[in-house]
C-alpha positions as CSV (number, residue, x, y, z in Angstrom):
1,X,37.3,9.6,36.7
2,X,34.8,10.5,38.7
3,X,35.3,11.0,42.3
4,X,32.5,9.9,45.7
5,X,31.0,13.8,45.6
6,X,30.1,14.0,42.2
7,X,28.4,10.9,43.0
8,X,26.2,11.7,45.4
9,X,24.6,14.2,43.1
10,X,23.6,11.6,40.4
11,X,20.2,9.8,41.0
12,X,20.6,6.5,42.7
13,X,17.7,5.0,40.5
14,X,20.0,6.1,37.5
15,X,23.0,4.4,39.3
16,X,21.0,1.7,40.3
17,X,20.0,1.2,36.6
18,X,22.5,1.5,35.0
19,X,24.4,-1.0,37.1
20,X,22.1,-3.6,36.5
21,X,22.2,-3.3,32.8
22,X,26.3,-3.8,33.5
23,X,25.6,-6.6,35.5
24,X,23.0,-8.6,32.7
25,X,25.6,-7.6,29.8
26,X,28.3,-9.4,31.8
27,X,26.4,-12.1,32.3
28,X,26.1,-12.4,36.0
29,X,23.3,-12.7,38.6
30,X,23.3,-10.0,41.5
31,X,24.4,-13.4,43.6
32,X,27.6,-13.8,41.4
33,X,28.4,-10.1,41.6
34,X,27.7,-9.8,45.3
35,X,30.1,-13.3,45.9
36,X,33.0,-11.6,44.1
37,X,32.6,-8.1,46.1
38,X,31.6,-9.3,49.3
39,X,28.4,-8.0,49.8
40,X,24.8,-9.5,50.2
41,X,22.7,-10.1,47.2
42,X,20.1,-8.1,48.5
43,X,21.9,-5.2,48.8
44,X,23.0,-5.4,45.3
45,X,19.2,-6.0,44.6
46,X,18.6,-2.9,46.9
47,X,20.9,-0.3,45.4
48,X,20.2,-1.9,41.3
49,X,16.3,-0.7,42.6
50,X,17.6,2.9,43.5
51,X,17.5,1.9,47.1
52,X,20.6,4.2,47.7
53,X,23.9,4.0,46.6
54,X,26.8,1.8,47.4
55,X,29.6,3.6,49.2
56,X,32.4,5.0,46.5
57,X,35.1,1.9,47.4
58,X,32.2,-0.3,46.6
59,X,31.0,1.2,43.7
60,X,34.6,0.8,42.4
61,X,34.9,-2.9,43.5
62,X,31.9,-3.0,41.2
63,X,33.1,-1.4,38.5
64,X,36.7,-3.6,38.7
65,X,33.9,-7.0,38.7
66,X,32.2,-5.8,35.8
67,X,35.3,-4.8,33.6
68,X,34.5,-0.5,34.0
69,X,35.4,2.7,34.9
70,X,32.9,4.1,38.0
71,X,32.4,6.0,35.0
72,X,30.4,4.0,33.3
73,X,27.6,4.4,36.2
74,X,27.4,8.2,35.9
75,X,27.9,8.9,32.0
C-alpha cells in the first residue's frame, strides 16, 4: 500500500482524476461521497479538479467509500 509521502509526489490532477472516474463507476455524485466521508461537496469537486490533494486519512476514507485500496488513486 502506498503510504502519505509517496503521495505527495503523484500529480494531484492525476489523483484528482482518477478519483472521479472511481466515483462515476460507483455510481455516486461528489454529494453522496462527500455525505459518507464527511466533507463538503466542493472540496470533493476541488481536489477531483487537481485542486490539491485530500490529506492521506481522507484519501483512505475515500478509498474505504468507493470499495479500493488508496492504491487504486496512484497506479
Amino acid at each position: 500500500m502506498r503510504d502519505e509521502e509517496e503521495l505527495r509526489t503523484i500529480s494531484s490532477r492525476e489523483v484528482g482524476y482518477k478519483m472521479r472516474t472511481l466515483r462515476e463507476k460507483k455510481g455516486l455524485t461528489a454529494a453522496a461521497l462527500a455525505q459518507q466521508i464527511g466533507v463538503a461537496e466542493e472540496q470533493i469537486v476541488a481536489w477531483e479538479a487537481g485542486q490539491g490533494v485530500a490529506p492521506f486519512p481522507t484519501i483512505r476514507a475515500i478509498a474505504e467509500a468507493l470499495g479500493t485500496t488508496v492504491d487504486a488513486f496512484v497506479s
